[in-house]
C-alpha positions as a LaTeX table, in Angstrom:
\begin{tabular}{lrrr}
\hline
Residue & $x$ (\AA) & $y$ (\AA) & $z$ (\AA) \\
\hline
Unk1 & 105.38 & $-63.23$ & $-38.08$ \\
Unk2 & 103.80 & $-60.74$ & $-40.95$ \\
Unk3 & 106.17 & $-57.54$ & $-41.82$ \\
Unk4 & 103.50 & $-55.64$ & $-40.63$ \\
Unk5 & 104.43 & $-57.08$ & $-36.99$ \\
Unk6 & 108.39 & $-56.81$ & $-37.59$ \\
Unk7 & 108.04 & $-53.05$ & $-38.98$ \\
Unk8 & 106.06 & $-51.02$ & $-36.87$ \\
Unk9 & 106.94 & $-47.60$ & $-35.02$ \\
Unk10 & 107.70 & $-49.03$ & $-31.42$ \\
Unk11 & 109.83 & $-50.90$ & $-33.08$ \\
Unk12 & 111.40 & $-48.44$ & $-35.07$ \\
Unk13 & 111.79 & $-46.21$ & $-31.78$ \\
Unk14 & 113.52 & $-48.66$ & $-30.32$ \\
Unk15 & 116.15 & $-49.40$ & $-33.03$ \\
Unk16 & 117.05 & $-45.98$ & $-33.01$ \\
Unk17 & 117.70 & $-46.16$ & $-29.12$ \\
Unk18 & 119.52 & $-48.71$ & $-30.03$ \\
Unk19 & 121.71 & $-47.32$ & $-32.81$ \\
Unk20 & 122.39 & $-43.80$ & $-30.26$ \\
Unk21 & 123.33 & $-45.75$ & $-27.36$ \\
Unk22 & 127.05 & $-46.75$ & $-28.72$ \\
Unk23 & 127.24 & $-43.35$ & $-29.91$ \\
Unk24 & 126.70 & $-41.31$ & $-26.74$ \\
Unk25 & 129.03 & $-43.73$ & $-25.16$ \\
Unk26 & 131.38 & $-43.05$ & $-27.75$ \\
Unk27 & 131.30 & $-39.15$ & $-26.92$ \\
Unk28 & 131.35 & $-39.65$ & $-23.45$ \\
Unk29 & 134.20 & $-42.42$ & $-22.93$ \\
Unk30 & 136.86 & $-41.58$ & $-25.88$ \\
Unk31 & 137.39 & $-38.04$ & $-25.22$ \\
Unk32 & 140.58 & $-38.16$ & $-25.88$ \\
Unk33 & 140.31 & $-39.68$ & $-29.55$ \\
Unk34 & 141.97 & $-38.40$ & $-32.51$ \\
Unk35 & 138.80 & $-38.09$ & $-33.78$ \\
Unk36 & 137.66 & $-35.76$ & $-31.66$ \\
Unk37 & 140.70 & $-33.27$ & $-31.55$ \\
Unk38 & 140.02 & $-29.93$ & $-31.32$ \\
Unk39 & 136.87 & $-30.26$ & $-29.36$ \\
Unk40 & 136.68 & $-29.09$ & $-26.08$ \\
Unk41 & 135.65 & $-31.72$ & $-23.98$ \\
Unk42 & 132.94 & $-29.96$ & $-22.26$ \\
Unk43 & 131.13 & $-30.05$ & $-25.73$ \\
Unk44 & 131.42 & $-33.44$ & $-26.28$ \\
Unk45 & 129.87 & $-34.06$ & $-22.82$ \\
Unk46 & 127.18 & $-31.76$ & $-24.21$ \\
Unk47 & 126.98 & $-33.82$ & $-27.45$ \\
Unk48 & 126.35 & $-37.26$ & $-25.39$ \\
Unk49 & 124.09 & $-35.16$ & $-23.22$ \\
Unk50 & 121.74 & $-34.47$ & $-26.29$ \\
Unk51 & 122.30 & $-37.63$ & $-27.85$ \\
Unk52 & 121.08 & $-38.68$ & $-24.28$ \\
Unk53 & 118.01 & $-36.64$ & $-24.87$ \\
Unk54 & 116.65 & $-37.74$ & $-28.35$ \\
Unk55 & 117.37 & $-40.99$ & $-27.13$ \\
Unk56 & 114.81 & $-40.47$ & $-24.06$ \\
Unk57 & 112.58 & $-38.36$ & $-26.50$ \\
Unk58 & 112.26 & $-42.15$ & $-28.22$ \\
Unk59 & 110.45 & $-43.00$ & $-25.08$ \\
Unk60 & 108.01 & $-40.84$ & $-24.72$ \\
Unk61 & 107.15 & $-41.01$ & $-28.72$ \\
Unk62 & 106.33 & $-44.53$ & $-27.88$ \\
Unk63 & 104.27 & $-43.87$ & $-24.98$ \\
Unk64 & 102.16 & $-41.49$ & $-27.01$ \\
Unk65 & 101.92 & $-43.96$ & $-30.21$ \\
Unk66 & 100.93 & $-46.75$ & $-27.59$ \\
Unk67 & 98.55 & $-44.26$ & $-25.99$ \\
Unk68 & 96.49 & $-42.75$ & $-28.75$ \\
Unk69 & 96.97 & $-45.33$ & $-31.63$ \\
\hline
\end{tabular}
């Protein structure tokens, strides 16, 4: 398989789902973390939410790169 094939923007798109996925879990499921003391937890719900949203934004840039390119 030629880089070319390996490293293309799908691709790409999709790592980057990949890579948000543990973190929106992480804001959604260890609320209670030291980590994340001092945050209300209805803005950490709002965090994942977000992350939730550039990770379906991924989607759509994909659909348009398979579309028009």
């Amino acid at each position: 398989m030629k880089n070319s094939q390996i490293y293309n923007i799908p691709n790409l798109l999709a790592f980057i789902r990949l890579l948000l996925a543990p973190v929106m879990f992480l804001f959604l499921v260890n609320q209670d973390a030291v980590l994340f003391e001092g945050i209300h937890k209805s803005w950490l719900n709002y965090i994942a939410a977000f992350i939730f949203v550039l990770a379906s934004a991924t989607d759509f840039f994909r659909w348009l790169h398979r579309t028009y390119f």
